[in-house]
Backbone of each chain as ProteinMPNN parsed JSONL, in Angstrom:
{"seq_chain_A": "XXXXXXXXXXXXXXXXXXXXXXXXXXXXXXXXXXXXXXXXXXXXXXXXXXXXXXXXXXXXXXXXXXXXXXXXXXXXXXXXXXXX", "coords_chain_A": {"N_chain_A": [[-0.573, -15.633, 71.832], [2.718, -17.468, 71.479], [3.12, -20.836, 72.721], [6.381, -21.297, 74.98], [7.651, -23.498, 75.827], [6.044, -25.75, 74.621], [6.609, -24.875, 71.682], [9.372, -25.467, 72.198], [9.602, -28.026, 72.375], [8.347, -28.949, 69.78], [10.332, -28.409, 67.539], [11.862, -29.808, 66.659], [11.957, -30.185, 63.736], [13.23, -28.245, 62.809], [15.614, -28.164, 63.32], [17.774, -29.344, 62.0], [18.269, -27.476, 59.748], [18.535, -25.116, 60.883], [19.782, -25.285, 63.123], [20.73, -26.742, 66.65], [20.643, -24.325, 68.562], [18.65, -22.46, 67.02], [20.986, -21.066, 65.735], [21.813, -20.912, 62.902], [23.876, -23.296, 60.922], [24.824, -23.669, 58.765], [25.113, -20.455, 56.484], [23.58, -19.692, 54.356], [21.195, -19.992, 55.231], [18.775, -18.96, 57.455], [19.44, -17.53, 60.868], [17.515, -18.337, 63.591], [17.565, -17.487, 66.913], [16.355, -15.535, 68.962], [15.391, -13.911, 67.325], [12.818, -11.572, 66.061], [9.624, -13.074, 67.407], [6.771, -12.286, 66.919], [7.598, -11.687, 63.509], [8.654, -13.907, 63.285], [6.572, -16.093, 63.453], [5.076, -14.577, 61.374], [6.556, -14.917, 58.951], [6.663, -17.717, 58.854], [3.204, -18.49, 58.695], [3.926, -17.342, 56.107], [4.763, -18.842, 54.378], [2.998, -20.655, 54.634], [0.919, -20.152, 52.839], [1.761, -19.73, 50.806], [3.405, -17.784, 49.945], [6.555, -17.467, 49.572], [8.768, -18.096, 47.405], [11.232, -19.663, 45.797], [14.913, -20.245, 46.22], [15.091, -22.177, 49.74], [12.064, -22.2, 50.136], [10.175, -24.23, 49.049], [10.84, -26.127, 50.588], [10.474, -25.428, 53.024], [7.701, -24.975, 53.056], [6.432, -27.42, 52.446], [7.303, -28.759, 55.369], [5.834, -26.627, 56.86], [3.089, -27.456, 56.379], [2.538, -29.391, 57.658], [1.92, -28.209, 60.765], [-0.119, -26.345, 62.708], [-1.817, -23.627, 63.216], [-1.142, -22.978, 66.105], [1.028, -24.603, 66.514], [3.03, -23.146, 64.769], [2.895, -20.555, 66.039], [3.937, -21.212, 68.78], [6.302, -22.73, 68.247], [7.517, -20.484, 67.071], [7.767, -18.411, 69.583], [9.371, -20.243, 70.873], [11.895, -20.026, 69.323], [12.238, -17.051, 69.319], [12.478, -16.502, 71.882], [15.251, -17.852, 72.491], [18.304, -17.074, 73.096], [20.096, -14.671, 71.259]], "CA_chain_A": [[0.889, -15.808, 71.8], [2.862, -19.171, 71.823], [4.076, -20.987, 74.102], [7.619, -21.442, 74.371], [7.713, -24.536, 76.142], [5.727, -26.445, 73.568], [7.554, -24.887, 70.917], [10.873, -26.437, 72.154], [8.765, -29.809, 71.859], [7.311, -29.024, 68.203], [11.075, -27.805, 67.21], [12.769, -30.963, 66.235], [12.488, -30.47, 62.695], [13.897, -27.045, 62.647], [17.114, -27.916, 64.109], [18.865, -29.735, 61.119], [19.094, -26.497, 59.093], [18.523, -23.904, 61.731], [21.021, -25.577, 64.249], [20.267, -27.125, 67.394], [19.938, -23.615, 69.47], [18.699, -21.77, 66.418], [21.966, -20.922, 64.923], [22.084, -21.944, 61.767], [25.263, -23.862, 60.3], [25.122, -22.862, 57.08], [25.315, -19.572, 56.169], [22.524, -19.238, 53.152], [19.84, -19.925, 56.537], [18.546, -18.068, 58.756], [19.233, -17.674, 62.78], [16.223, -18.24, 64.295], [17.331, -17.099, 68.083], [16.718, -13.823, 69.499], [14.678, -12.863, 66.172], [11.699, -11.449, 67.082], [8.517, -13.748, 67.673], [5.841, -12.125, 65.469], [8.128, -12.067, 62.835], [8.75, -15.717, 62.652], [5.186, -16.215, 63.036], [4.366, -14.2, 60.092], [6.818, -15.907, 58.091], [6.095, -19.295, 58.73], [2.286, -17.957, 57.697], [3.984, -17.069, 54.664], [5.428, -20.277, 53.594], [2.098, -21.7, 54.491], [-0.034, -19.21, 52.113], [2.016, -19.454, 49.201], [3.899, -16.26, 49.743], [7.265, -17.374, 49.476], [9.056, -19.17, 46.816], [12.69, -20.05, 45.574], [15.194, -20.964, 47.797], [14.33, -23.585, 49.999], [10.744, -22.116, 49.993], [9.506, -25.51, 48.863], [11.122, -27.413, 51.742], [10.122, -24.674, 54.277], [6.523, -24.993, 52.723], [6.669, -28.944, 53.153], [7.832, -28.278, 56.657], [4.23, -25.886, 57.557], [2.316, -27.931, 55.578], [2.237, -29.949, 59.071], [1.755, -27.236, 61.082], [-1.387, -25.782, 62.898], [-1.57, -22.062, 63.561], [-0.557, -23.013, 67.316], [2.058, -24.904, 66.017], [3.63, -21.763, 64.56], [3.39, -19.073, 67.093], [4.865, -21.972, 69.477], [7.852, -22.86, 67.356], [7.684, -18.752, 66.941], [7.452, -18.005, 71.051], [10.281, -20.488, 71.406], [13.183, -19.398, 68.915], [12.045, -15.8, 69.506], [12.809, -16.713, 73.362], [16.519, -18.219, 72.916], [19.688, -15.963, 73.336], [20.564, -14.924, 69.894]], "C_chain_A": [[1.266, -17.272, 71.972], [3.367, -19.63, 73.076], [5.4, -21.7, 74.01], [8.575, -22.705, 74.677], [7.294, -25.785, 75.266], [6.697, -26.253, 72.293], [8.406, -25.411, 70.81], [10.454, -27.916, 71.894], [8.851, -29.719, 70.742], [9.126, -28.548, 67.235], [12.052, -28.649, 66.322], [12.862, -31.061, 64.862], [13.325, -29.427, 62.109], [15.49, -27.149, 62.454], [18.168, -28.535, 63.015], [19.17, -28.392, 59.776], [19.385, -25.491, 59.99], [19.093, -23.861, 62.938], [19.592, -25.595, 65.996], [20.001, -25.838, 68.593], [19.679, -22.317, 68.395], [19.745, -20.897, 65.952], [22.149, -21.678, 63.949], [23.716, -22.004, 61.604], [26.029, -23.757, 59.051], [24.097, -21.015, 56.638], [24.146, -18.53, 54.885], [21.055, -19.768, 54.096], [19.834, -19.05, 57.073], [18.918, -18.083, 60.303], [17.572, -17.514, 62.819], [16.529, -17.446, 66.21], [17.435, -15.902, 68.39], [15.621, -13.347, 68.366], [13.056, -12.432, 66.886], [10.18, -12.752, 66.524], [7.591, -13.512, 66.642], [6.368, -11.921, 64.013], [8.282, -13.293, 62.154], [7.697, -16.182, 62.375], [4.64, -15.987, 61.425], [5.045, -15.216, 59.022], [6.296, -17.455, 57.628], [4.245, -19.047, 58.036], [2.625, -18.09, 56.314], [3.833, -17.957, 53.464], [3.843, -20.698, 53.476], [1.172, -21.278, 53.372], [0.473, -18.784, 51.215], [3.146, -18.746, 48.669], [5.52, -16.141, 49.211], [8.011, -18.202, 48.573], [10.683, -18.666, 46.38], [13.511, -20.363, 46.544], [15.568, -22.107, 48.204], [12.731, -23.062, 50.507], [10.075, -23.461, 50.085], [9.649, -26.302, 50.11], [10.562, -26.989, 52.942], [7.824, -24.636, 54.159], [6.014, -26.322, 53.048], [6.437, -28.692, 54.758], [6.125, -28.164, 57.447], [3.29, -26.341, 57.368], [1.654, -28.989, 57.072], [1.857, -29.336, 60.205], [0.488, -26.227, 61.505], [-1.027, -24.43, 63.091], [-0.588, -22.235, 64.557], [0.614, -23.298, 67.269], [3.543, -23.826, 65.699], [3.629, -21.064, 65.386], [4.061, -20.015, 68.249], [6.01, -21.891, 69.234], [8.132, -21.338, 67.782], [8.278, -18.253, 68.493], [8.829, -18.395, 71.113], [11.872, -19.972, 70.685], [13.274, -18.006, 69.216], [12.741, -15.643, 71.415], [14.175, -17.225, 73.861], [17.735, -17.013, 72.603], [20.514, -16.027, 71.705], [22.381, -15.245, 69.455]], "O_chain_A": [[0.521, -18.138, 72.43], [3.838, -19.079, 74.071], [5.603, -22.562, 73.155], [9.67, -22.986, 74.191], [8.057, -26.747, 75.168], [7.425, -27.155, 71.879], [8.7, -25.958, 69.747], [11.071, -28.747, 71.228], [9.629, -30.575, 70.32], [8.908, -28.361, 66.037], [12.833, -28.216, 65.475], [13.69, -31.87, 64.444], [14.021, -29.607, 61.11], [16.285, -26.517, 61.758], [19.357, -28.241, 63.143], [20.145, -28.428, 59.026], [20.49, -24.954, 59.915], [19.076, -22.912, 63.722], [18.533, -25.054, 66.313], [19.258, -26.136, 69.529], [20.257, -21.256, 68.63], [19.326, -19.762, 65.726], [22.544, -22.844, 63.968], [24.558, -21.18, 61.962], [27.17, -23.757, 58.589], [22.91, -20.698, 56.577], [24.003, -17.326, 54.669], [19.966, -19.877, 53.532], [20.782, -18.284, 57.246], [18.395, -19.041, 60.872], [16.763, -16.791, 62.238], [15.549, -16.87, 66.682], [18.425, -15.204, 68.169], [14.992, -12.322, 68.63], [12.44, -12.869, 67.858], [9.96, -13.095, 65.362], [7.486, -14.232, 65.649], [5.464, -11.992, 63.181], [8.129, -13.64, 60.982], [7.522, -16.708, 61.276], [4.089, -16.739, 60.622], [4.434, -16.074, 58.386], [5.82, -18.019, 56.643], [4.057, -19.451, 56.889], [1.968, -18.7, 55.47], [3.277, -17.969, 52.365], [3.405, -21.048, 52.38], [0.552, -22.232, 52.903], [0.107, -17.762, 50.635], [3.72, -18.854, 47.585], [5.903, -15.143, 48.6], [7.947, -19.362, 48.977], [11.176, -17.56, 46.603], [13.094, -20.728, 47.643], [16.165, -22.961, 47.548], [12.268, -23.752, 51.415], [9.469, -23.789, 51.105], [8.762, -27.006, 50.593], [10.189, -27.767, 53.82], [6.995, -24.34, 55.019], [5.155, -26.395, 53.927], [5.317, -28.443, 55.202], [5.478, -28.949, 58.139], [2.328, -25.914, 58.006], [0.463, -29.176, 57.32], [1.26, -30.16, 60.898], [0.124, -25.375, 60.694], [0.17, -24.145, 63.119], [0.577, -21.89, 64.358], [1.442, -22.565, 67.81], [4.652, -23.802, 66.234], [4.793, -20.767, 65.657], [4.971, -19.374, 68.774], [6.794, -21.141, 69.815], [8.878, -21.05, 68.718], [9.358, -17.664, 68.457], [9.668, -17.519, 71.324], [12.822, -19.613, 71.382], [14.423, -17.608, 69.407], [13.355, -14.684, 71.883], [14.493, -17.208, 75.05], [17.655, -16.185, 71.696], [21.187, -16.91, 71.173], [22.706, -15.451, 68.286]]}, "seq_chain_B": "XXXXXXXXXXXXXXXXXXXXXXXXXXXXXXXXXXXXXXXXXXXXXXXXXXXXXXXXXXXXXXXXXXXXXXXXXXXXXXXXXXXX", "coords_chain_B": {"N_chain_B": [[31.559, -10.829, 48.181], [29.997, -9.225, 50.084], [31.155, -5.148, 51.402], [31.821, -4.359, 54.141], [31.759, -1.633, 55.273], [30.709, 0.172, 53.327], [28.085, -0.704, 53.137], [27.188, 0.165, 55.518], [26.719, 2.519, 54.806], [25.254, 2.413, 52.653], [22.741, 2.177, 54.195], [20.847, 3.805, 55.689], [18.242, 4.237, 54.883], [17.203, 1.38, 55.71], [16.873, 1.857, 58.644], [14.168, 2.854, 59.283], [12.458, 0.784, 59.502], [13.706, -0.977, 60.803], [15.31, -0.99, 62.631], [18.197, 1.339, 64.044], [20.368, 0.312, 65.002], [19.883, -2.266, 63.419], [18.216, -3.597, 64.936], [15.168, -4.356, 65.27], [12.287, -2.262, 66.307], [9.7, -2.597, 65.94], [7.585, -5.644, 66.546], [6.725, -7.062, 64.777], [8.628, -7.043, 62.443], [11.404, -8.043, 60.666], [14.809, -8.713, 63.098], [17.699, -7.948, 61.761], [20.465, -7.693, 62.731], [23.501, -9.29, 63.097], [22.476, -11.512, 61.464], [22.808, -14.351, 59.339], [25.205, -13.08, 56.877], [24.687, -14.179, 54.184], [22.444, -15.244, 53.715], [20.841, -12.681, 54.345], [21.253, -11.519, 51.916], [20.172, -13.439, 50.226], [16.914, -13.001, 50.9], [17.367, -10.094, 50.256], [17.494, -10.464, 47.763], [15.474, -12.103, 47.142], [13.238, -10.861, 47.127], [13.559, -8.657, 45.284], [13.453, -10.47, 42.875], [10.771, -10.604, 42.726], [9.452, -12.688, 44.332], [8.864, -13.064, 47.042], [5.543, -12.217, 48.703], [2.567, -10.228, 50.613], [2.5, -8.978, 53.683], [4.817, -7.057, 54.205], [6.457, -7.115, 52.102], [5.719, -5.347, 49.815], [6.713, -2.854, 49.939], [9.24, -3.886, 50.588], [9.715, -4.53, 48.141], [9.489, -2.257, 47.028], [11.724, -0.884, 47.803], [14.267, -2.293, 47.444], [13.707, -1.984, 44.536], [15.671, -0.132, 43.84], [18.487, -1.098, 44.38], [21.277, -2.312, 43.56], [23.136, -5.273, 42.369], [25.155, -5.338, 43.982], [24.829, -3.188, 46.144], [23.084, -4.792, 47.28], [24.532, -6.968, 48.43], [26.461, -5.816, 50.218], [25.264, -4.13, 51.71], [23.8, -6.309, 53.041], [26.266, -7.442, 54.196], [27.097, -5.597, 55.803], [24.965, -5.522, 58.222], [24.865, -7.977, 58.702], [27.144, -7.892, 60.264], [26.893, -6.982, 62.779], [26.324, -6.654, 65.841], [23.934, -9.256, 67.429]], "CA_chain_B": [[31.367, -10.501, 49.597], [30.112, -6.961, 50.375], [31.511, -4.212, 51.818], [30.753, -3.139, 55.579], [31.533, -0.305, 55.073], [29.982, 0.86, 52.528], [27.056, -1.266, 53.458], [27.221, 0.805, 56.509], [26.603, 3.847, 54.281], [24.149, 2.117, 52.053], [21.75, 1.812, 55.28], [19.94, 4.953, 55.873], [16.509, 3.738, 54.325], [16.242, 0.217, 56.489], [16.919, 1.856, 59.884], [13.221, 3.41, 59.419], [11.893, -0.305, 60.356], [14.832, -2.411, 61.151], [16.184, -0.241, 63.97], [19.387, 1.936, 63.975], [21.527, -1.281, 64.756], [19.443, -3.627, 63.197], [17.484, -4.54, 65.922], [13.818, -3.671, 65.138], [11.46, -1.581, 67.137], [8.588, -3.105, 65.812], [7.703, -7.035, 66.818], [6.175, -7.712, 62.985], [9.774, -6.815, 61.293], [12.48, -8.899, 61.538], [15.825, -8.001, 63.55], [18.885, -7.736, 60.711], [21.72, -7.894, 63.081], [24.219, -10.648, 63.574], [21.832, -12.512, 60.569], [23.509, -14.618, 58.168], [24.578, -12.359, 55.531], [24.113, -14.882, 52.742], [20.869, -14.939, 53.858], [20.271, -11.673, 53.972], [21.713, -11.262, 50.698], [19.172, -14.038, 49.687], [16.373, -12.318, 50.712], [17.194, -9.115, 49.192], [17.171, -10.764, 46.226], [13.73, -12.991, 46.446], [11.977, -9.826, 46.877], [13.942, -8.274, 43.777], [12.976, -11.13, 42.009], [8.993, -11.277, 43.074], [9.062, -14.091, 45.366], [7.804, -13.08, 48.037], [4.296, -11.154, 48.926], [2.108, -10.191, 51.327], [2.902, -8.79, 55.075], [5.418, -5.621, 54.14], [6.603, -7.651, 50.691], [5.687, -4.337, 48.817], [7.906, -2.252, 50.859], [10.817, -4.414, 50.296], [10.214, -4.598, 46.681], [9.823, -0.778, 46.202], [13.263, -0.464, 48.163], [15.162, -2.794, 46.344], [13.833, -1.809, 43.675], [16.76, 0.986, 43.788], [19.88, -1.395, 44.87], [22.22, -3.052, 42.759], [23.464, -6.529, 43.451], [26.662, -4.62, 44.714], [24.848, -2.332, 47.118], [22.179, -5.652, 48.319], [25.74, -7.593, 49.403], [26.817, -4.603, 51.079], [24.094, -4.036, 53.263], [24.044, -7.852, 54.088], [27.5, -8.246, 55.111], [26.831, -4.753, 57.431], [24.184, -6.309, 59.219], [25.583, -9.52, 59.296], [29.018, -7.693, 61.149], [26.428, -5.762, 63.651], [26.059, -7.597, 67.19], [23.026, -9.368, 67.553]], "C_chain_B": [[31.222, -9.218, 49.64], [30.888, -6.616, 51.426], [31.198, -3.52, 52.97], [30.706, -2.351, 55.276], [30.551, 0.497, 54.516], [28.316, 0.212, 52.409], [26.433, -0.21, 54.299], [26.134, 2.531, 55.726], [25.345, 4.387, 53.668], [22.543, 1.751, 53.349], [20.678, 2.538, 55.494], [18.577, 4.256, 55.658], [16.522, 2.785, 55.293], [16.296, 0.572, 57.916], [15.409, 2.544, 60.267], [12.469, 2.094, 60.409], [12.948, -1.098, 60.903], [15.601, -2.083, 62.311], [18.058, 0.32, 63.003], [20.733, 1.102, 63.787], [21.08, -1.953, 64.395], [18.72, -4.624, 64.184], [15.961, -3.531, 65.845], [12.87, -3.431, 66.053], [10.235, -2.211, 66.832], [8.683, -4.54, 65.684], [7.607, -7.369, 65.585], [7.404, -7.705, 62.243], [10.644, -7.452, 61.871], [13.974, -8.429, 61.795], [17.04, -8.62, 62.136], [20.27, -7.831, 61.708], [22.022, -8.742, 63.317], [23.321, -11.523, 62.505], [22.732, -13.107, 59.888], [23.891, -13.684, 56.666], [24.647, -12.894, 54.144], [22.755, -14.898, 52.859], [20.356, -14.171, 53.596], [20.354, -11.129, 52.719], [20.34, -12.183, 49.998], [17.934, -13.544, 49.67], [15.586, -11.237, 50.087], [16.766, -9.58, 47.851], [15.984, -11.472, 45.705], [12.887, -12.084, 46.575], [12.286, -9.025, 45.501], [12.889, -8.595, 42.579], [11.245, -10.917, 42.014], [8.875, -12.099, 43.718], [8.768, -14.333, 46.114], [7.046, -11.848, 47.876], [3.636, -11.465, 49.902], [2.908, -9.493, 52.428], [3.65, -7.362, 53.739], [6.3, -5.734, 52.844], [6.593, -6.173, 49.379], [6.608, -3.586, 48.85], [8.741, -2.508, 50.63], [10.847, -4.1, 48.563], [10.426, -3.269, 45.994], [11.55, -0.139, 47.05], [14.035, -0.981, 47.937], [15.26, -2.434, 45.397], [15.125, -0.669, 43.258], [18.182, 0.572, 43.798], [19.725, -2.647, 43.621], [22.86, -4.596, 43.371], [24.481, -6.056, 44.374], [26.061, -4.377, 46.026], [23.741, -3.41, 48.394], [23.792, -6.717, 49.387], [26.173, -6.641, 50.644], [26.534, -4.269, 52.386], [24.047, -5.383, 53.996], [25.335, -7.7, 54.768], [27.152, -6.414, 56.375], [26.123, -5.205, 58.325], [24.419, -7.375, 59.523], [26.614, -9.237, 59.984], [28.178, -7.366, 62.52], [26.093, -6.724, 64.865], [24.396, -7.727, 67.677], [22.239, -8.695, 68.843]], "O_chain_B": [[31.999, -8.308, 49.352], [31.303, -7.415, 52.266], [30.563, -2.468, 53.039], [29.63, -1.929, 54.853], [29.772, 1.283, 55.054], [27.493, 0.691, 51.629], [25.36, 0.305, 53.981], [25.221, 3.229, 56.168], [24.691, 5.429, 53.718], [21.536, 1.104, 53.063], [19.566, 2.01, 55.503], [18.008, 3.741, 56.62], [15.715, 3.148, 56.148], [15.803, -0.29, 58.644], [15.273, 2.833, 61.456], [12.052, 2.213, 61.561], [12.593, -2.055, 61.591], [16.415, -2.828, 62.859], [18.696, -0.063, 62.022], [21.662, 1.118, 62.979], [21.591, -2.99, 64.818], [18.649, -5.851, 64.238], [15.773, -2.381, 66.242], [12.52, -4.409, 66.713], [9.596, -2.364, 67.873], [9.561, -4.99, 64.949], [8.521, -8.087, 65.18], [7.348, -8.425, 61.246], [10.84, -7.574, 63.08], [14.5, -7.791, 60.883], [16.985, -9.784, 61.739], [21.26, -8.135, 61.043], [21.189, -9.483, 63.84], [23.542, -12.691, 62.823], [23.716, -12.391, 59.704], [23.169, -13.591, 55.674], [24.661, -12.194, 53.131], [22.015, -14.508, 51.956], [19.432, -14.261, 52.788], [19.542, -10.261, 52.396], [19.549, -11.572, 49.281], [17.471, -13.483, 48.531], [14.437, -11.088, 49.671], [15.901, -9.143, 47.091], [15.537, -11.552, 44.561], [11.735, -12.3, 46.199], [11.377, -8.777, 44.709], [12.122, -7.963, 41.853], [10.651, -11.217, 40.979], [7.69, -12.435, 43.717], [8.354, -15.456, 46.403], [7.393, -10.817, 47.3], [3.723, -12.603, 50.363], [4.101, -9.37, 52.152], [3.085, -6.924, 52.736], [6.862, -4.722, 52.426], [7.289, -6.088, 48.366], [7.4, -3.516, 47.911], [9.512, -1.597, 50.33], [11.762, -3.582, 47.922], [11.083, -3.007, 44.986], [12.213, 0.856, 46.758], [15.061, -0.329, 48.13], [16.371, -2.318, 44.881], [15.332, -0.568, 42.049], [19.073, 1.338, 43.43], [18.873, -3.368, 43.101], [22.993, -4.907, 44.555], [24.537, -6.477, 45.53], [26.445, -5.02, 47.003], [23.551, -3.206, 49.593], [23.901, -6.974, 50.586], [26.135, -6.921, 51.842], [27.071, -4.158, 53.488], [24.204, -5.56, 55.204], [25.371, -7.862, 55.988], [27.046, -6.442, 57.601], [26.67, -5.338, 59.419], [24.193, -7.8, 60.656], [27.212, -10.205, 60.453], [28.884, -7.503, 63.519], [25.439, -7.712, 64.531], [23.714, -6.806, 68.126], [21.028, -8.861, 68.983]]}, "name": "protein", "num_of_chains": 2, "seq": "XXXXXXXXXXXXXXXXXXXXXXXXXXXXXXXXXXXXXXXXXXXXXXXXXXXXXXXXXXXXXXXXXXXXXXXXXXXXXXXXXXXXXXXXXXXXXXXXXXXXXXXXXXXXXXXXXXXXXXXXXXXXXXXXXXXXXXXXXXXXXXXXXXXXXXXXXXXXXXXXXXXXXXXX"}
Protein backbone atom coordinates (compact mmCIF):
# COMPACT_ATOMS: atom_id res chain seq x y z
CA UNK A 1 0.00 0.00 0.00
CA UNK A 2 1.21 3.69 -0.33
CA UNK A 3 2.03 5.92 1.75
CA UNK A 4 0.07 8.91 2.09
CA UNK A 5 2.52 11.10 3.46
CA UNK A 6 4.95 10.72 0.59
CA UNK A 7 2.27 10.92 -1.77
CA UNK A 8 1.39 14.51 -0.62
CA UNK A 9 5.25 15.12 -1.41
CA UNK A 10 5.19 13.30 -4.99
CA UNK A 11 1.69 15.28 -5.69
CA UNK A 12 2.81 18.58 -6.99
CA UNK A 13 2.21 17.84 -10.45
CA UNK A 14 -1.27 16.66 -10.01
CA UNK A 15 -2.56 19.73 -8.56
CA UNK A 16 -2.71 22.08 -11.68
CA UNK A 17 -5.51 20.01 -13.28
CA UNK A 18 -6.76 18.03 -10.36
CA UNK A 19 -6.86 21.14 -7.98
CA UNK A 20 -4.84 21.77 -5.08
CA UNK A 21 -6.99 19.33 -2.60
CA UNK A 22 -7.91 17.02 -5.44
CA UNK A 23 -10.86 18.84 -6.69
CA UNK A 24 -10.55 19.42 -9.95
CA UNK A 25 -11.39 22.99 -11.53
CA UNK A 26 -12.42 22.05 -14.60
CA UNK A 27 -15.10 19.99 -15.08
CA UNK A 28 -13.87 17.50 -18.13
CA UNK A 29 -11.20 16.12 -14.96
CA UNK A 30 -11.47 14.05 -12.57
CA UNK A 31 -11.74 14.53 -8.51
CA UNK A 32 -9.16 12.72 -7.19
CA UNK A 33 -10.29 13.02 -3.25
CA UNK A 34 -12.15 10.49 -1.46
CA UNK A 35 -11.92 8.14 -4.71
CA UNK A 36 -10.91 5.02 -3.74
CA UNK A 37 -7.04 4.16 -3.56
CA UNK A 38 -6.75 0.96 -5.64
CA UNK A 39 -8.60 2.50 -8.16
CA UNK A 40 -6.32 5.35 -8.77
CA UNK A 41 -3.56 3.02 -8.58
CA UNK A 42 -4.87 0.91 -11.28
CA UNK A 43 -5.45 3.77 -13.39
CA UNK A 44 -2.37 5.48 -13.21
CA UNK A 45 -0.99 1.68 -14.20
CA UNK A 46 -3.12 2.21 -17.04
CA UNK A 47 -1.81 5.34 -18.45
CA UNK A 48 1.54 3.82 -17.86
CA UNK A 49 0.81 0.45 -19.98
CA UNK A 50 -0.70 1.99 -22.82
CA UNK A 51 -4.25 1.34 -21.82
CA UNK A 52 -5.67 4.59 -22.10
CA UNK A 53 -5.82 6.97 -24.90
CA UNK A 54 -7.70 10.21 -26.11
CA UNK A 55 -8.41 12.82 -23.92
CA UNK A 56 -5.63 14.01 -22.10
CA UNK A 57 -4.36 10.35 -22.05
CA UNK A 58 -1.16 11.58 -23.64
CA UNK A 59 -0.46 14.20 -20.97
CA UNK A 60 -1.54 11.79 -18.15
CA UNK A 61 0.88 9.21 -19.86
CA UNK A 62 3.77 11.93 -19.93
CA UNK A 63 2.93 12.57 -16.33
CA UNK A 64 3.62 8.34 -15.26
CA UNK A 65 6.17 8.13 -17.55
CA UNK A 66 8.13 9.59 -14.35
CA UNK A 67 6.67 7.55 -12.03
CA UNK A 68 7.87 4.34 -10.16
CA UNK A 69 5.30 1.79 -9.04
CA UNK A 70 5.78 3.39 -5.40
CA UNK A 71 5.32 6.53 -6.83
CA UNK A 72 1.77 5.57 -7.83
CA UNK A 73 0.23 3.76 -4.99
CA UNK A 74 1.70 6.91 -2.93
CA UNK A 75 0.15 9.62 -5.04
CA UNK A 76 -2.85 6.78 -4.94
CA UNK A 77 -2.77 6.34 -0.78
CA UNK A 78 -2.74 10.12 -0.64
CA UNK A 79 -5.75 11.45 -2.86
CA UNK A 80 -7.61 8.27 -1.87
CA UNK A 81 -6.98 9.65 1.87
CA UNK A 82 -8.35 13.41 1.37
CA UNK A 83 -12.06 14.34 2.19
CA UNK A 84 -13.82 14.12 -1.06
CA UNK B 1 -26.61 18.23 -20.24
CA UNK B 2 -28.33 15.01 -19.07
CA UNK B 3 -31.12 14.34 -17.24
CA UNK B 4 -30.98 13.27 -13.41
CA UNK B 5 -33.66 11.97 -13.52
CA UNK B 6 -33.81 9.90 -15.96
CA UNK B 7 -30.19 9.14 -15.41
CA UNK B 8 -31.48 8.08 -12.12
CA UNK B 9 -33.60 5.49 -13.97
CA UNK B 10 -30.97 4.66 -16.48
CA UNK B 11 -28.78 3.23 -13.41
CA UNK B 12 -29.86 -0.16 -12.49
CA UNK B 13 -26.88 -2.03 -14.30
CA UNK B 14 -23.83 0.20 -12.61
CA UNK B 15 -25.09 -0.18 -9.01
CA UNK B 16 -23.87 -4.01 -9.42
CA UNK B 17 -20.13 -2.52 -9.00
CA UNK B 18 -20.40 1.12 -8.37
CA UNK B 19 -22.57 0.87 -5.25
CA UNK B 20 -26.29 1.85 -4.86
CA UNK B 21 -25.21 5.62 -4.41
CA UNK B 22 -22.28 5.50 -6.33
CA UNK B 23 -19.99 4.77 -3.81
CA UNK B 24 -18.32 1.40 -4.61
CA UNK B 25 -18.09 -1.63 -2.45
CA UNK B 26 -15.22 -2.87 -4.06
CA UNK B 27 -11.60 -0.90 -3.59
CA UNK B 28 -10.54 -1.82 -7.53
CA UNK B 29 -13.78 0.21 -8.97
CA UNK B 30 -13.98 3.62 -8.89
CA UNK B 31 -16.60 5.66 -6.66
CA UNK B 32 -19.15 7.64 -9.33
CA UNK B 33 -20.61 10.01 -6.89
CA UNK B 34 -20.15 13.72 -6.66
CA UNK B 35 -17.55 12.98 -9.96
CA UNK B 36 -17.37 15.49 -12.54
CA UNK B 37 -20.06 14.67 -14.84
CA UNK B 38 -18.21 15.82 -17.93
CA UNK B 39 -15.90 13.48 -16.95
CA UNK B 40 -17.93 10.89 -16.45
CA UNK B 41 -19.57 11.52 -19.59
CA UNK B 42 -15.95 11.38 -21.04
CA UNK B 43 -15.27 8.20 -19.91
CA UNK B 44 -18.37 6.63 -20.98
CA UNK B 45 -17.48 7.53 -24.13
CA UNK B 46 -13.54 6.41 -24.32
CA UNK B 47 -14.69 3.04 -23.56
CA UNK B 48 -17.50 3.33 -26.36
CA UNK B 49 -14.95 4.38 -28.51
CA UNK B 50 -12.10 1.54 -27.62
CA UNK B 51 -9.78 3.56 -25.70
CA UNK B 52 -9.39 2.10 -22.97
CA UNK B 53 -8.41 -1.76 -21.97
CA UNK B 54 -7.40 -3.90 -19.55
CA UNK B 55 -8.53 -4.02 -15.63
CA UNK B 56 -12.65 -4.25 -16.07
CA UNK B 57 -12.32 -2.22 -19.70
CA UNK B 58 -14.41 -5.19 -21.17
CA UNK B 59 -17.18 -4.77 -18.81
CA UNK B 60 -17.55 -1.19 -19.53
CA UNK B 61 -17.45 -1.73 -23.16
CA UNK B 62 -20.09 -4.55 -23.17
CA UNK B 63 -22.35 -2.06 -21.06
CA UNK B 64 -22.08 0.80 -23.09
CA UNK B 65 -22.25 -1.00 -25.66
CA UNK B 66 -26.25 -0.62 -25.09
CA UNK B 67 -26.40 3.35 -24.20
CA UNK B 68 -26.95 6.08 -26.42
CA UNK B 69 -25.10 9.34 -26.12
CA UNK B 70 -28.47 10.56 -24.51
CA UNK B 71 -28.70 7.83 -21.91
CA UNK B 72 -24.33 8.06 -21.23
CA UNK B 73 -25.10 12.08 -20.27
CA UNK B 74 -27.83 11.02 -18.19
CA UNK B 75 -26.21 8.72 -16.06
CA UNK B 76 -23.24 11.23 -15.72
CA UNK B 77 -25.09 14.15 -14.63
CA UNK B 78 -26.98 11.48 -11.92
CA UNK B 79 -23.87 10.61 -10.43
CA UNK B 80 -22.39 13.77 -10.71
CA UNK B 81 -25.79 15.26 -8.52
CA UNK B 82 -25.23 12.18 -5.89
CA UNK B 83 -23.20 13.30 -2.62
CA UNK B 84 -19.85 12.20 -2.60
Amino acid sequence: DGDINAGAQKSAACTACHGAQGKSSVPLYPNLAGQNAAYLNHALQAYKKGERSGGQAEVMKAFVAGLSDEDMADVSAYYGSLKP
